[in-house]
GUDRENTI-592166 format. One record per residue (C-alpha): x, y, z; residue in three letters. Coordinates in steps of 0.5 Angstrom, whole numbers. Example, Ala and Ser with C-alpha at 12.3 -4.5 7.8 and 13.67 -1.06 7.14 Angstrom:
     px     py     pz  code
     25     -9     16   Ala
     27     -2     14   Ser
END
This chain:
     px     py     pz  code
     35     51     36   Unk
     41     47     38   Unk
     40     43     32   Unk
     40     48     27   Unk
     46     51     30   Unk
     49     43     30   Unk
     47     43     22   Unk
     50     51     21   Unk
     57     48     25   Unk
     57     42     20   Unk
     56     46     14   Unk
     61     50     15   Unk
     66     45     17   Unk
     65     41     11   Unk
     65     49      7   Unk
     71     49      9   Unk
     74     42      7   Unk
     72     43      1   Unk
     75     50      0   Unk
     81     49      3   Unk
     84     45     -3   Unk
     82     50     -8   Unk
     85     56     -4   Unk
     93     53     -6   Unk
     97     54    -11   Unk
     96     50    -17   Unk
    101     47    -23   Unk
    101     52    -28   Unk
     96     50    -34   Unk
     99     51    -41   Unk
     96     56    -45   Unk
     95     59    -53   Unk
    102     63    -52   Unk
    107     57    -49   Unk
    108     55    -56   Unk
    110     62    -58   Unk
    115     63    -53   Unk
    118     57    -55   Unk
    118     59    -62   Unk
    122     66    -61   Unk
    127     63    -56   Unk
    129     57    -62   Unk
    130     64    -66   Unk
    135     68    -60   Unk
    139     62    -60   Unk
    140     61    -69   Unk
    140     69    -70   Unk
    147     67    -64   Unk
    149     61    -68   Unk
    149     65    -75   Unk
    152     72    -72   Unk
    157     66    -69   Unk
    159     63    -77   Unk
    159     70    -80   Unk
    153     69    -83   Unk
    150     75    -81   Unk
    153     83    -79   Unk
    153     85    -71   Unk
    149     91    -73   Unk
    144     87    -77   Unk
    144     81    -71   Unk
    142     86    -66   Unk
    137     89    -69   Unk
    134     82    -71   Unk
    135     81    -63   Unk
    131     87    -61   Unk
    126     85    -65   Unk
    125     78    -63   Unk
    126     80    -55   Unk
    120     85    -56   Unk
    116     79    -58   Unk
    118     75    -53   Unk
    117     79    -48   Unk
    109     80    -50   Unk
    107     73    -51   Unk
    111     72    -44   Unk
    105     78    -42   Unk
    100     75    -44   Unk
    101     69    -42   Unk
    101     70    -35   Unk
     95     75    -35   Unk
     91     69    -39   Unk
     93     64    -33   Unk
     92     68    -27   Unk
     85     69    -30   Unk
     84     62    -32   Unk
     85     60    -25   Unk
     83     66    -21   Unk
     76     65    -25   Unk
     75     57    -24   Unk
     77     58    -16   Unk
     71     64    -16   Unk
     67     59    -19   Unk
     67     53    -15   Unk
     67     58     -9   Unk
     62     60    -10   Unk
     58     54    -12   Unk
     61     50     -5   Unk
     60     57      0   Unk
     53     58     -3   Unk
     49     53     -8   Unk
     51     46     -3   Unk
     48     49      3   Unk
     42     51     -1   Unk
     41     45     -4   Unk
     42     40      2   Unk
     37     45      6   Unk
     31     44      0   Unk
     33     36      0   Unk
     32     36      8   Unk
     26     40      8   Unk
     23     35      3   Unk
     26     29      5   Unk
     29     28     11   Unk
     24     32     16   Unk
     23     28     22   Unk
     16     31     22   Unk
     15     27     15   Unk
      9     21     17   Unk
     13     14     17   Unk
     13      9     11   Unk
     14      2     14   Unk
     15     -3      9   Unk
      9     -8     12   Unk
      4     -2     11   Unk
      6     -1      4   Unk
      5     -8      2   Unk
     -1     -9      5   Unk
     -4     -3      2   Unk
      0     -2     -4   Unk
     -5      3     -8   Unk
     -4      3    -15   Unk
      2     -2    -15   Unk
     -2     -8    -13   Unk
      0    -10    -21   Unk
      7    -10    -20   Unk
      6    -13    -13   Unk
      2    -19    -17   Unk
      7    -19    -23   Unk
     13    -20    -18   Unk
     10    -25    -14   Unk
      8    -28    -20   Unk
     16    -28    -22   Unk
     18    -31    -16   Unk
     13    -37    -15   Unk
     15    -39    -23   Unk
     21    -40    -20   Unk
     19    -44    -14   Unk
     13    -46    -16   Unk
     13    -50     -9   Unk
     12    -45     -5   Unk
      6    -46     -1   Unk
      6    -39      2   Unk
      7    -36     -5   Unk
      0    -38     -7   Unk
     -4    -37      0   Unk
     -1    -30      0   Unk
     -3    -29     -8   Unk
    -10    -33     -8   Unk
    -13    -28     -4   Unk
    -10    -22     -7   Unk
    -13    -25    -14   Unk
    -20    -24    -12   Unk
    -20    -18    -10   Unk
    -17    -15    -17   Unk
    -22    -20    -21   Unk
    -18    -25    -22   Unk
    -22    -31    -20   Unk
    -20    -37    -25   Unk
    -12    -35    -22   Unk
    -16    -34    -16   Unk
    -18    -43    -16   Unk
    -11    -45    -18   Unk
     -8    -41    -13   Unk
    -12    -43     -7   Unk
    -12    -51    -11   Unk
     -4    -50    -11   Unk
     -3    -47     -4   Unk
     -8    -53     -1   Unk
     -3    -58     -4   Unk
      3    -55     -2   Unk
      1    -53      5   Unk
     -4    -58      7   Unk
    -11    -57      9   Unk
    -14    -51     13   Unk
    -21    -48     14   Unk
    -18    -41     12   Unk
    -16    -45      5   Unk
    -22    -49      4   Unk
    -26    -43      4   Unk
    -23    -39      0   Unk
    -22    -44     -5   Unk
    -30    -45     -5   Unk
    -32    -38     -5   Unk
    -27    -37    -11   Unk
    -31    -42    -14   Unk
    -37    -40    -13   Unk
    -36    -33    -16   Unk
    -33    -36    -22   Unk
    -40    -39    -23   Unk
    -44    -33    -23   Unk
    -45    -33    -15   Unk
    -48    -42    -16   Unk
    -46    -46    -11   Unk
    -43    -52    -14   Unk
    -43    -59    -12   Unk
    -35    -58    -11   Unk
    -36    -51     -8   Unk
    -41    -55     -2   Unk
    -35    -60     -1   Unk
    -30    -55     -1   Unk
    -34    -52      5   Unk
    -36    -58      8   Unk
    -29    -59      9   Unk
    -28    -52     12   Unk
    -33    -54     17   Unk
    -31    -60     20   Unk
    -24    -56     21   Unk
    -28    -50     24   Unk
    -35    -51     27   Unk
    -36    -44     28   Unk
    -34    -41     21   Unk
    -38    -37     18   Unk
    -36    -36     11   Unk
    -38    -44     10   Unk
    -44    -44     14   Unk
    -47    -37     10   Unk
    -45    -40      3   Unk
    -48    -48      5   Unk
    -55    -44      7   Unk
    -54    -40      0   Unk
    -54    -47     -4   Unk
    -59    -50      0   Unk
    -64    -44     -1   Unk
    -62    -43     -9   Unk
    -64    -52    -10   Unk
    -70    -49     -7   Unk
    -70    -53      0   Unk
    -73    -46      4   Unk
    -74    -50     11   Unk
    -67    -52     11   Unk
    -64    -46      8   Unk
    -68    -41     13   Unk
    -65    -46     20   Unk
    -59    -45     17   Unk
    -59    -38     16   Unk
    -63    -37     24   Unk
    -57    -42     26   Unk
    -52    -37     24   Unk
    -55    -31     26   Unk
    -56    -34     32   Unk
    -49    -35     32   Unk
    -46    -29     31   Unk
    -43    -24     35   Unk
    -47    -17     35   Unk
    -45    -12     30   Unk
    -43    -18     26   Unk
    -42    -15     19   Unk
    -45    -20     16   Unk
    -51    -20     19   Unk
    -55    -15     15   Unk
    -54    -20      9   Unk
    -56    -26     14   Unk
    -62    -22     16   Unk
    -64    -20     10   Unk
    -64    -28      8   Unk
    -69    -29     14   Unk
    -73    -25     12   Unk
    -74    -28      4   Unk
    -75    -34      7   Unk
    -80    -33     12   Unk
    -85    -29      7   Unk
    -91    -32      7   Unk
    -92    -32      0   Unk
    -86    -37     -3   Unk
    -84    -36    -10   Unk
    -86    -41    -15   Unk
    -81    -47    -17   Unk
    -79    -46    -10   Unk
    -73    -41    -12   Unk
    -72    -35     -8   Unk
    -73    -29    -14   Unk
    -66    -27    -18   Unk
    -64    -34    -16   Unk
    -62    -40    -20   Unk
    -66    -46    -19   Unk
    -63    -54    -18   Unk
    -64    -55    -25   Unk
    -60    -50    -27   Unk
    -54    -51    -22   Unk
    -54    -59    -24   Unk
    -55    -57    -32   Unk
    -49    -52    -30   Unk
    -44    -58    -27   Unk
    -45    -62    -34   Unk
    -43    -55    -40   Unk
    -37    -54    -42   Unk
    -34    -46    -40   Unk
    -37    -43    -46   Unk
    -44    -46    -46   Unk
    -43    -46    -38   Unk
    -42    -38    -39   Unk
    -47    -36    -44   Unk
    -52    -39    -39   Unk
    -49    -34    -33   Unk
    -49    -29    -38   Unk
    -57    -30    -39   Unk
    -58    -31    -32   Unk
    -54    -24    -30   Unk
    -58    -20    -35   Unk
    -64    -23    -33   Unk
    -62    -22    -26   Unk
    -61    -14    -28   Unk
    -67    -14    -31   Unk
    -71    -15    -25   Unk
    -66    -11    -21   Unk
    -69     -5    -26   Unk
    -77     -8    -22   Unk
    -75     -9    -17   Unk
    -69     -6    -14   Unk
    -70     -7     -7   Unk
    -66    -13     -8   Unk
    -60    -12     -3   Unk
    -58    -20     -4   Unk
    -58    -19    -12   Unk
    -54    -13    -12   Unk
    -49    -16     -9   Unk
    -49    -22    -14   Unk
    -51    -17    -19   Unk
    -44    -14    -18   Unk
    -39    -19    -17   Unk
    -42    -23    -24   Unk
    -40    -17    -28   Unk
    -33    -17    -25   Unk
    -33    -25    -26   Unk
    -36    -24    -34   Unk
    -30    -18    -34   Unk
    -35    -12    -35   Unk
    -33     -8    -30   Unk
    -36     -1    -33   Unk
    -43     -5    -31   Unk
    -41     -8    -24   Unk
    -39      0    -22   Unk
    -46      3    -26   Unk
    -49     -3    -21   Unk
    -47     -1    -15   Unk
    -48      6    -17   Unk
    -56      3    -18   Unk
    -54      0    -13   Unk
    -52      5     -8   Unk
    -59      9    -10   Unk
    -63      3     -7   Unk
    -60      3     -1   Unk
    -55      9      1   Unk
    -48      9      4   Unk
    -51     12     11   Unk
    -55      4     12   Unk
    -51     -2     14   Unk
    -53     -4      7   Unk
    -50      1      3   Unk
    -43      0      8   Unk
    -44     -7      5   Unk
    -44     -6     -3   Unk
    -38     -1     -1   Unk
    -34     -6      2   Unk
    -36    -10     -4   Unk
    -34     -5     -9   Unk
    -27     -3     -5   Unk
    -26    -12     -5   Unk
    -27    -12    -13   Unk
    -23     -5    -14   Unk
    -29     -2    -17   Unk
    -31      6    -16   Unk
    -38      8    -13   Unk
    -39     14    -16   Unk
    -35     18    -11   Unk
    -40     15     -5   Unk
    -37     17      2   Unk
    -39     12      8   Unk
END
């Protein structure tokens, strides 16, 4: 209540400023009749003028003052009538205004805006979740580090933002960028591999297992790099090392980790009794498909992930109890920027597995990642 009565004493106190010009008295403003006021004042002094040289009698001279008297008089009339109006109708007006429609409006304004109910909007939260500005975020960021390219923190900042909008070929030179700029960390390094695991259709190339490698000598207990060096090992067919690798990170990693379901999952392809021909686990590439890959150039090396990833989707169709090839099968549509396919794979996707299972959270987290829609699914 104090607060109210505060902002009614304002209110009236600024009603008052205002008003208070406007209630003295202001210069007389000229109007439509001032002309012919002056016009029939010229004529009184010639009819004197000519009564004085003769030129007119005294009885013609009077009448023609009277006449041009009864003139005058009217159009004086007149003219203060229209003044006093004129004035009297812009005061009303801008009092009205100020008494009634300032106070109206400043109220909705402080309702709508200025409510101290209203929930906070702190810049470092709009920017870490900038909804459907993201591209103007990007297109910022990308104005400022034309300018400086050698800003390191440019680059870091900017290289993850690109792999969650699809970007992955932004997304490796920006990670290359911020390595050479900033020197090497094991956050960088593998980033800077999963980047260019996903712009290769989900391979682990020789410069991804680098990369990784790098990452671990900087950080033993990363998991990021140990996951992807297990991927590799079971996509070139050596299941043994592949299933320790994986056993090792299980083992390793804190209960309710959210990567352990993946890792699980791994586990138990690798430890089925009935391995797969050529060594490969089903929906993986084998090793002569990662070394033929090294050697294309980016056209062929892309006919050949969009071969595999059809091939892939084809056998999701079979079998679609393959959580691991969901996950591939959705993030190569968005390196092949066919989004309206990643968002129907994990729709199929979300059949398989529903949200309500460790799983179904994983591909909507990977859908929330890429900026694909689930279907309206809820976790």
């Amino acid at each position: 209540m104090l607060f109210w009565i505060l902002v009614a004493i304002l209110t009236a106190a600024v009603a008052v400023a205002l008003v208070l010009p406007l209630m003295r008295a202001a210069p007389p403003l000229p109007s439509p009749h001032s002309h012919d006021i002056e016009v029939y004042r010229d004529q009184l002094e010639e009819l004197t003028r000519d009564r004085e040289a003769g030129l007119i009698s005294d009885e013609d001279a009077e009448l023609a003052r009277a006449e041009i008297g009864r003139r005058l008089i009217a159009a004086h009339a007149a003219d203060t009538s229209t003044a006093a109006s004129r004035r009297l109708g812009s005061k009303r007006l801008a009092q009205v205004f100020i008494l009634l429609c300032l106070p109206t409006v400043g109220l909705c304004l402080y309702l709508t805006t200025g409510n101290p109910g209203v929930p906070a909007q702190p810049l470092a939260a709009r920017l870490a979740n900038p909804g459907e500005d993201v591209n103007i975020l990007i297109a910022k960021a990308e104005n400022h580090l034309a300018l400086n390219p050698d800003d390191g923190a440019g680059w870091d900042l900017l290289a993850p933002i690109y792999m969650r909008n699809g970007r992955v070929d932004d997304a490796v030179a920006a990670y290359d960028r911020a390595l050479r700029l900033l020197g090497p960390t094991a956050a960088r390094f593998g980033g800077y591999a999963e980047a260019l695991i996903v712009q290769s259709g989900g391979l682990v190339t020789a410069a991804a297992q680098d990369a990784l490698k790098k990452a671990l000598a900087l950080d033993a207990n990363d998991p990021r790099s140990e996951f992807y060096l297990a991927l590799g090992l079971k996509q070139e067919g050596r299941r043994g090392d592949a299933l320790a690798a994986f056993r090792k990170l299980a083992d390793t990693s804190p209960a309710g980790a959210p990567w352990l379901p993946l890792v699980n999952q791994h586990i138990a392809e690798l430890s089925a009794d009935t391995p797969v021909a050529g060594g490969a686990a089903p929906g993986n590439p084998t090793s002569e498909d990662i070394a033929a890959a090294e050697g294309m150039s980016a056209g062929d090396r892309q006919e050949m992930i969009r071969g595999m990833v059809d091939g892939l989707a084809g056998r999701l169709k079979e079998d679609p109890d393959n959580f691991e090839g969901w996950m591939r099968l959705i993030r190569a549509y968005v390196v092949l920027d066919q989004r309206d396919k990643a968002e129907n794979a994990l729709r199929d996707g979300l059949q398989a597995f529903p949200a309500s299972g460790d799983e179904g959270q994983q591909l909507l987290a990977l859908g929330r990642e890429l900026g694909i829609d689930g279907g309206g699914a809820k976790e």
